[in-house]
C-alpha angles and dihedrals in degrees: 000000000000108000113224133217139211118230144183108219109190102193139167115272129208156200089073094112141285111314098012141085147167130235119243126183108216110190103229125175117199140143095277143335101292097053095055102047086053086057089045092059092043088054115112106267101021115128096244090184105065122094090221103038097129110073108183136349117200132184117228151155131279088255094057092042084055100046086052094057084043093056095033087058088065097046106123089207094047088059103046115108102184146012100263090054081041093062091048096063091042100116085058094045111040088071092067095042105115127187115233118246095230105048105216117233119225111208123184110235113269103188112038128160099257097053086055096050092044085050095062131085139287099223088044091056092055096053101043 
């Protein structure tokens, strides 16, 4: 029988704005460590894409699990399911936007497919 725990798995919400985020604590049970902190980066709004998006992973007991849902229940950000009811929340949630620490850089492709094959010649193009 596989014995499972209860853990606390801060991660790096999303959908605040570019470069910024804003820490949520999911309550997550799962066999170790590892495991949790791989369900915490599959969660909705987390920013999947960052290296560092877990923050901290803490083993704890069911009443603090609880009491996490609980909390997490109330969250106004939590509930929100779209921008507009977002926005409408904002004075609650602006205190806890944070600004990552590595803005990310956005750069436009330089080398796609269809700017090769529209590079190559003419007379290659009728014998292939």
């Amino acid at each position: 029988m596989k014995k499972t725990n209860y853990f606390l798995v801060t991660v790096k919400a999303g959908h605040v704005g570019k470069n910024f985020f804003i820490p949520i604590t999911h309550p997550v049970w799962a066999k170790d460590g590892k495991e949790a902190a791989k369900i915490g980066r599959e969660l909705p709004r987390t920013k999947h894409d960052l290296r560092d998006c877990i923050m901290s992973v803490v083993n704890v007991s069911f009443e603090e699990y609880c009491t996490a849902l609980a909390k997490n229940d109330l969250d106004p950000y939590l509930k929100c399911s779209n921008h507009q009811e977002q926005l409408l929340y904002l004075n609650e949630i602006e205190s806890r936007i944070r600004p990552l620490e590595k803005v990310q850089k956005y750069k436009n492709k330089k080398h796609s497919l269809r700017h090769i094959y529209n590079d190559i010649d003419e007379d290659y193009k009728l014998i292939a």
